[in-house]
Residue frames as qw, qx, qy, qz and C-alpha x, y, z in Angstrom:
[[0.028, -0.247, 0.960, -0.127, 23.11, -62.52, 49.15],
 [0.454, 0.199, 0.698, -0.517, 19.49, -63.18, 49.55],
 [0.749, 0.440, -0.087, -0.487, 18.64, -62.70, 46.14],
 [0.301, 0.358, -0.863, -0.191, 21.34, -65.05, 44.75],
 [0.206, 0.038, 0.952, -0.222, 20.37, -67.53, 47.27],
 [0.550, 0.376, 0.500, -0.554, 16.66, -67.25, 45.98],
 [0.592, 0.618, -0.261, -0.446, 17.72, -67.39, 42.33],
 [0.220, 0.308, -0.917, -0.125, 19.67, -70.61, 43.18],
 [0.444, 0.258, 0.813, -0.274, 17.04, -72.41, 44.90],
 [0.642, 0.366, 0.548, -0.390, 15.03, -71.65, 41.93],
 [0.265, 0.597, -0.730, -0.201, 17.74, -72.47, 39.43],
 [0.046, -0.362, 0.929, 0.063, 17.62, -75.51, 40.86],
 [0.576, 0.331, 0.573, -0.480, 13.92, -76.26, 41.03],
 [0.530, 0.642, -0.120, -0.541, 14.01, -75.74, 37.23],
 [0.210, 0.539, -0.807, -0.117, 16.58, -78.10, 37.03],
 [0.197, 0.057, 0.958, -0.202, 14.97, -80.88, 38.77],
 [0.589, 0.444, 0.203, -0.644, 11.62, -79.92, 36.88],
 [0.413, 0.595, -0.552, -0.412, 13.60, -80.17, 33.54],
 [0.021, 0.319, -0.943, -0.090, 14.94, -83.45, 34.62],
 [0.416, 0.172, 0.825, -0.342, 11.76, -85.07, 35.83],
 [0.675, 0.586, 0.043, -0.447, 9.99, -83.78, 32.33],
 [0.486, 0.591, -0.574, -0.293, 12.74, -85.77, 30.31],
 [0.326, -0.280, 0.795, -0.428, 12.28, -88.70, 32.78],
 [0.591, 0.271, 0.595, -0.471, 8.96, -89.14, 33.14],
 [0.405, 0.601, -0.460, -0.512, 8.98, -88.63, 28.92],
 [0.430, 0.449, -0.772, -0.131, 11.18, -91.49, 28.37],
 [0.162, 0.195, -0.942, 0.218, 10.22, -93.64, 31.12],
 [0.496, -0.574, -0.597, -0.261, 6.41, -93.22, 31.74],
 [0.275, -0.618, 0.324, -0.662, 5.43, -91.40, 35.51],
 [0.891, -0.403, 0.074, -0.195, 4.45, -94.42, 37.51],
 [0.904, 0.013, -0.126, 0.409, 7.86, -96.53, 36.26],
 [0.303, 0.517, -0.295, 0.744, 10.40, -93.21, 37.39],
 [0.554, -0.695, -0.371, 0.268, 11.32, -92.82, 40.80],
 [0.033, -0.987, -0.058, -0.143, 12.68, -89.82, 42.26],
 [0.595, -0.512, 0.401, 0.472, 16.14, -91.31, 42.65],
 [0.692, 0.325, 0.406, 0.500, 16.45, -91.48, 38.90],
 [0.005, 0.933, 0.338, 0.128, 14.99, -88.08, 39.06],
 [0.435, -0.822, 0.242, 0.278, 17.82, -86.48, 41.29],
 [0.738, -0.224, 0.463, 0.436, 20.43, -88.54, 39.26],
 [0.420, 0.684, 0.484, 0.349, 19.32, -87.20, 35.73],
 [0.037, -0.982, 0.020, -0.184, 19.59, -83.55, 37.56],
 [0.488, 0.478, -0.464, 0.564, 22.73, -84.18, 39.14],
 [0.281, -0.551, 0.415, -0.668, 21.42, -83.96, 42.50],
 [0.103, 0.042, -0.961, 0.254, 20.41, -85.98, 45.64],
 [0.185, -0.519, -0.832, -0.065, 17.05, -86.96, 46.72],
 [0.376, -0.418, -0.338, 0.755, 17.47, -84.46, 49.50],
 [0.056, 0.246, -0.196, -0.948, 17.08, -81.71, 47.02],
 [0.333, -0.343, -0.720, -0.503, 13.65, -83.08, 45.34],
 [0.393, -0.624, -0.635, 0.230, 12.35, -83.08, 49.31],
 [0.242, -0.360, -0.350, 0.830, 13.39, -79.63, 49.77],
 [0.030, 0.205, -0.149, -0.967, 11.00, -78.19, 46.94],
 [0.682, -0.136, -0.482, -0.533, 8.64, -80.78, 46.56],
 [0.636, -0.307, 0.660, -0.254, 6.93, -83.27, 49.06],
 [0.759, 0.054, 0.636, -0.128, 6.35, -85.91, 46.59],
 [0.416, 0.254, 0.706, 0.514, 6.32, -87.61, 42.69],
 [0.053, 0.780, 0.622, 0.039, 2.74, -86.11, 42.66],
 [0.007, 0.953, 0.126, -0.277, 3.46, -82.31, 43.50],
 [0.207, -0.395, 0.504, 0.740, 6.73, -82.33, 41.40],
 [0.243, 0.249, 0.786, 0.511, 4.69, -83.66, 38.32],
 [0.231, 0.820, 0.480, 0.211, 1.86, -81.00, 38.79],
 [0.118, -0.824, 0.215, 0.511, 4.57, -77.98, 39.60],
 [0.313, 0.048, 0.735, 0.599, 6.07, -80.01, 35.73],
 [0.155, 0.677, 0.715, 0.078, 2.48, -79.18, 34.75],
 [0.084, -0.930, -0.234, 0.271, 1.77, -75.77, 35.79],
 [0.384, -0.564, 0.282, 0.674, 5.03, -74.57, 33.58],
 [0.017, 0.083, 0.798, 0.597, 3.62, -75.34, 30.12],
 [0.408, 0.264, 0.279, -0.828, 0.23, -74.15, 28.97],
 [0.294, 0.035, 0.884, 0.361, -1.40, -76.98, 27.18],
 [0.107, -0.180, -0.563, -0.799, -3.23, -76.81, 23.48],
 [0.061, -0.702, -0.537, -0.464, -6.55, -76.72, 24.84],
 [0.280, -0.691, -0.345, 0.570, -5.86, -73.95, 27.77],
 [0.187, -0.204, 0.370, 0.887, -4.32, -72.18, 25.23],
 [0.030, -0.488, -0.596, -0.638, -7.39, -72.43, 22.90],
 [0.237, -0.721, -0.585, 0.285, -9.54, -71.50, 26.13],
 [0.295, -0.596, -0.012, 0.747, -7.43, -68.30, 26.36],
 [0.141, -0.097, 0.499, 0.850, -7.56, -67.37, 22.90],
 [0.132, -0.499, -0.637, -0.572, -11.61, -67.46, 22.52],
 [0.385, -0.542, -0.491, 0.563, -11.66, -65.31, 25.59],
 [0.316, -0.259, 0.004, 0.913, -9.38, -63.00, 24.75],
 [0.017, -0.084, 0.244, 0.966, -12.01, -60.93, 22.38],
 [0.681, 0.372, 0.402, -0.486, -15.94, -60.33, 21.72],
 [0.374, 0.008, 0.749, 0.546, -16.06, -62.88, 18.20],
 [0.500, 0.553, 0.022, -0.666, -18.06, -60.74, 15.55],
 [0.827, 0.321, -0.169, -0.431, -17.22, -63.28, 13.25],
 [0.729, -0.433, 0.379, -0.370, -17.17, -66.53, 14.80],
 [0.945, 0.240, 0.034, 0.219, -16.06, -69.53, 12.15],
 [0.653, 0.646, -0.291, 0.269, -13.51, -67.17, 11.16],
 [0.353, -0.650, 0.480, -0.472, -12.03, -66.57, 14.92],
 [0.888, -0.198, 0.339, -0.239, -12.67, -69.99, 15.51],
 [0.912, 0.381, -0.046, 0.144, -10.34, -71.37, 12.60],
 [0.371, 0.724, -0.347, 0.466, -7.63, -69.08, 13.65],
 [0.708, -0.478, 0.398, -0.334, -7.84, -70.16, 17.36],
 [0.949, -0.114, 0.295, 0.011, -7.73, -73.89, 16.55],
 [0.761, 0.503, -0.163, 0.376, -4.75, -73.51, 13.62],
 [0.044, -0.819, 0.353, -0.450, -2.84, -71.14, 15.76],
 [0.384, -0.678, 0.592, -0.208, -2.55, -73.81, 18.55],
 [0.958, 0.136, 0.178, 0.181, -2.13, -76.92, 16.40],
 [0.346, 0.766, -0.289, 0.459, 1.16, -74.35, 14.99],
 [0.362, -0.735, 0.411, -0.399, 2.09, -73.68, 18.60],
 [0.951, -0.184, 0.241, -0.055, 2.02, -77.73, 19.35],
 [0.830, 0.523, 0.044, 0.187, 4.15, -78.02, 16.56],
 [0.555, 0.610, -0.319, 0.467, 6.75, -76.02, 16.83],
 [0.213, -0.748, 0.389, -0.494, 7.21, -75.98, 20.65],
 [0.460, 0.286, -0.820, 0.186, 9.32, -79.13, 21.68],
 [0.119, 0.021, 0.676, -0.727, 8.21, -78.61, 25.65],
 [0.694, 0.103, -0.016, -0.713, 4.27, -78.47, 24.99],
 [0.566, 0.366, -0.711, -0.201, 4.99, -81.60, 23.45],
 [0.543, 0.209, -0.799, 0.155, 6.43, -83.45, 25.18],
 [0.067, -0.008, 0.594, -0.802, 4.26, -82.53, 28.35],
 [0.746, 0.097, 0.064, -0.655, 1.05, -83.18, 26.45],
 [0.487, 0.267, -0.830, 0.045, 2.89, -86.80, 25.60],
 [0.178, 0.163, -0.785, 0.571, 3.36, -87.46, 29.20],
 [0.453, 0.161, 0.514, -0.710, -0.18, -86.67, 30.61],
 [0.772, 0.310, 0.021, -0.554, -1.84, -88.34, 27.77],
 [0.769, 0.447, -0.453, -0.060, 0.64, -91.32, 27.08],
 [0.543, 0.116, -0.723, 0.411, 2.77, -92.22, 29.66],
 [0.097, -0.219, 0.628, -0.740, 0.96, -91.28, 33.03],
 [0.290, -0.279, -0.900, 0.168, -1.75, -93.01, 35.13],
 [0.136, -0.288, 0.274, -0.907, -4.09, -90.28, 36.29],
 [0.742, -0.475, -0.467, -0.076, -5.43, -92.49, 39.13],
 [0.666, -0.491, -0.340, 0.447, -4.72, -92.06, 42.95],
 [0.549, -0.511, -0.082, 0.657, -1.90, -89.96, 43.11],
 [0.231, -0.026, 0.507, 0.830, -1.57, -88.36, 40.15],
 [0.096, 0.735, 0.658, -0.129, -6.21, -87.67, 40.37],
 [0.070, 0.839, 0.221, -0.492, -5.96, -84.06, 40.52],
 [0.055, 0.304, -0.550, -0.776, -4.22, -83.77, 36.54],
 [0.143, 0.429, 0.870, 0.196, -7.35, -85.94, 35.65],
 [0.119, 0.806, 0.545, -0.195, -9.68, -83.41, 37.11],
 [0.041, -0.685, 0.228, 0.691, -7.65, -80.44, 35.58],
 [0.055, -0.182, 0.642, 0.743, -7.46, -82.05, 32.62],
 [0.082, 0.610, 0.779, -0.118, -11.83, -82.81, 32.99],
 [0.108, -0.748, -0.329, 0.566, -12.03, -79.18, 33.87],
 [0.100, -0.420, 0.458, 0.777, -9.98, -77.73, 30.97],
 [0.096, 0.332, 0.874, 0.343, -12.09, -80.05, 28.33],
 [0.060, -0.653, -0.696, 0.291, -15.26, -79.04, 29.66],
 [0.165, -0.659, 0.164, 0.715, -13.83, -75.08, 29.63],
 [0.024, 0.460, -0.554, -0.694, -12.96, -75.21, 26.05],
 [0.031, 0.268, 0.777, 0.569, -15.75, -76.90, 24.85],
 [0.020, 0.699, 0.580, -0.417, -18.04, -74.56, 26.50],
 [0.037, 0.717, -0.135, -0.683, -16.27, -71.75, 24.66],
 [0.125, -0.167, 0.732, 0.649, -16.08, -73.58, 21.47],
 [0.126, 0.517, 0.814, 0.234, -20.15, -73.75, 21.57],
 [0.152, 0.809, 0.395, -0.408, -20.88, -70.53, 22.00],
 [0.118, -0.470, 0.464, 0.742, -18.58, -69.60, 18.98],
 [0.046, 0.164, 0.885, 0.434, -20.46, -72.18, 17.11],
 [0.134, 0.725, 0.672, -0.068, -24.03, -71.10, 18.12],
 [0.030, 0.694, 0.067, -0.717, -22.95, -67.31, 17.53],
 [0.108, -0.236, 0.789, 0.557, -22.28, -68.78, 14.18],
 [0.136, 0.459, 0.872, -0.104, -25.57, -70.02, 13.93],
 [0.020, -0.770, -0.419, 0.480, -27.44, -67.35, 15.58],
 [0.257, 0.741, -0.050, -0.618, -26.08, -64.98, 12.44],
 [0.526, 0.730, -0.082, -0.428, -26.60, -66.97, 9.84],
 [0.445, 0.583, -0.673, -0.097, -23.46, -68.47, 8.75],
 [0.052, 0.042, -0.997, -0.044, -24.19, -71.89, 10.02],
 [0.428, -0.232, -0.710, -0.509, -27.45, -73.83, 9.28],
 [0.382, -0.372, 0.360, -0.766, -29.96, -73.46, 12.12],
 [0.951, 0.009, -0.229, -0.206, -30.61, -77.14, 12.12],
 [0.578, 0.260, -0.665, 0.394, -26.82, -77.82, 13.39],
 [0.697, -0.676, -0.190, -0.144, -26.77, -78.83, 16.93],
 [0.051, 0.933, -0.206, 0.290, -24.06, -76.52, 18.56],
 [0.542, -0.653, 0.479, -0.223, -23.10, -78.81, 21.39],
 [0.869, -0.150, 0.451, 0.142, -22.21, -81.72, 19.22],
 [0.457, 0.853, -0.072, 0.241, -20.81, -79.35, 16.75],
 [0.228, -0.752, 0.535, -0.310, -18.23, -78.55, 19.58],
 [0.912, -0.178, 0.341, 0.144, -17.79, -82.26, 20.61],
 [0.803, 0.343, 0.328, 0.360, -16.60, -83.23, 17.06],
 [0.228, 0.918, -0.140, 0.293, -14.66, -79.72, 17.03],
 [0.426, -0.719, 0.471, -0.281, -12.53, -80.27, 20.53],
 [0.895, -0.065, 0.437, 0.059, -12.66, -84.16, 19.85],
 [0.519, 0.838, -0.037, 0.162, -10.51, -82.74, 16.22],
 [0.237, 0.870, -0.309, 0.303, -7.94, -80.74, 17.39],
 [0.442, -0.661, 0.580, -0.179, -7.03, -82.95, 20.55],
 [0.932, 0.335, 0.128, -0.045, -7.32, -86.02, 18.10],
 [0.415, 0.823, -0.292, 0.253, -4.70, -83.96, 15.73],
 [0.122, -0.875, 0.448, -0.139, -2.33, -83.53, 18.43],
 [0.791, -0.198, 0.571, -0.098, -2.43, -87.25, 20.32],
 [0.931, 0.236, 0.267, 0.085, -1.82, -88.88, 16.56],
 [0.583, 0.765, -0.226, 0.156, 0.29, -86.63, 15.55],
 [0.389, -0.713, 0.561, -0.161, 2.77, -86.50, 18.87],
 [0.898, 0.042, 0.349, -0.266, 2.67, -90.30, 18.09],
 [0.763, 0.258, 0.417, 0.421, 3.95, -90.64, 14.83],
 [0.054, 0.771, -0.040, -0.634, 5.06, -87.29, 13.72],
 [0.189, -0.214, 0.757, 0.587, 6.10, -88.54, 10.22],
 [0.297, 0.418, 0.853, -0.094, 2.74, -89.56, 9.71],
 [0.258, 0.799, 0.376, 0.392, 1.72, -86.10, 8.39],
 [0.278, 0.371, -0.104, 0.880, 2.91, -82.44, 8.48],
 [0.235, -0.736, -0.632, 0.057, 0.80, -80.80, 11.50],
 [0.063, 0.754, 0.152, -0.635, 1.78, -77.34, 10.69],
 [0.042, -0.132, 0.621, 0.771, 1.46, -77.60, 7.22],
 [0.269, -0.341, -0.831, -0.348, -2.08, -79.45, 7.19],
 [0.199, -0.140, -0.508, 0.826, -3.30, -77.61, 10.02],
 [0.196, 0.332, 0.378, -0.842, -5.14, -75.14, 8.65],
 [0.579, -0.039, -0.608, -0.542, -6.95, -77.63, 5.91],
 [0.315, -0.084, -0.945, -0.030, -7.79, -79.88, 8.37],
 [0.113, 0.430, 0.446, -0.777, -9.74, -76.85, 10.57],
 [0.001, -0.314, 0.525, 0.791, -11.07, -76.04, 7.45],
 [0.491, -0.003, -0.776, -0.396, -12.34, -78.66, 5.86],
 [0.118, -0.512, -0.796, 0.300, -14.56, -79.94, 9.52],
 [0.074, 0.428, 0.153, -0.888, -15.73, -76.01, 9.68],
 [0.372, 0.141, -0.561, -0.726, -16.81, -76.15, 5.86],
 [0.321, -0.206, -0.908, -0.174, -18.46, -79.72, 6.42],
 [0.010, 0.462, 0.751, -0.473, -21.26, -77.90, 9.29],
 [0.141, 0.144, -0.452, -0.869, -22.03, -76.01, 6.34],
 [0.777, 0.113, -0.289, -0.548, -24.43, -78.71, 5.21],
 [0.227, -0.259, 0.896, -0.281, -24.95, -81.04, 8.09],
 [0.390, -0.214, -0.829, -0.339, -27.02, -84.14, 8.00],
 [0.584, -0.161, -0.004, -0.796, -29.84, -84.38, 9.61],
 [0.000, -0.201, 0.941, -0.271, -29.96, -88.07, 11.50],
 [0.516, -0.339, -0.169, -0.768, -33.33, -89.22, 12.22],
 [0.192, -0.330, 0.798, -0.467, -33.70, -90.07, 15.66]]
């Protein structure tokens, strides 16, 4: 009896999660209240107060179910020592433009935080997660690039940390324009020309003069 009762409370949490991600989607996070919320799930307010206190902790417990494209990259230039960095690095960044693509939920959760939500006041602490992640994943994307360097296969003139900007400033580009207009181009078809073709282009960087 105890387990059911724990697998319905969190039956229903999933349900009111589900609802508030197809909500907040269609209506933006600041314009949805948590009656619409309840209504959307079938349920009553009542239920939204027993598992959440607020908008704010339902939208980051909406968060915290989906692993977005650049945690994912984070995790994926962890995951191994890179003996050979460009190539690791192309297969990272195509792998989770693919992953964007074909997973509806990612989507539509990297939409929301980057299109329809306000991350002021209430909603601060997805700003600083989403500061924190950046930050994360372009730390790991320069040390792929300087290891790249450092043996050779990139020009020892390139300047690692804005090599990584204009890498990280790419792939989250990709997604945002593509989530946009998806007609606009194929983003798992072009994917892995469009990693490509920046990677190829630090090959033989200019050389600015300051």
């Amino acid at each position: 009896m105890v387990r059911r009762t724990k697998e319905d409370a969190e039956a229903t949490r999933n349900l009111l999660l589900d609802a508030a991600e197809s909500v907040f989607n269609e209506k933006g996070v600041a314009r949805t209240s948590l009656s619409e919320i309840a209504a959307a799930a079938g349920l009553t307010r009542g239920a939204i107060y027993w598992h959440f206190k607020n908008k704010a902790d339902l939208f980051h417990a909406m968060l915290e179910r989906v692993k977005m494209p650049i945690d994912e990259m984070i995790d994926r230039l962890n995951a191994e020592q890179i003996a050979t960095p460009l190539s690791f690095l192309q297969t990272s960044a195509v792998t989770v433009l693919k992953h964007v693509a074909a997973d509806a939920q990612t989507r539509r959760v990297f939409d929301i935080v980057n299109h329809k939500c306000e991350l002021v006041d209430e909603m601060a602490v997805a700003r600083e997660r989403q500061l924190e992640s950046r930050a994360g994943c372009l730390e790991q994307i320069e040390q792929s690039i300087q290891s790249a360097i450092d043996q050779n296969c990139l020009p020892k003139t390139l300047n690692a940390r804005v090599a990584a900007i204009g890498m990280h400033a790419l792939i989250d580009g990709l997604i945002s324009s593509w989530i946009l207009n998806p007609e606009s181009f194929s983003l798992s078809k072009e994917a892995e020309q469009l990693v490509h073709t920046y990677l190829e282009g630090l090959k033989t960087p200019r050389i600015i003069p300051s």
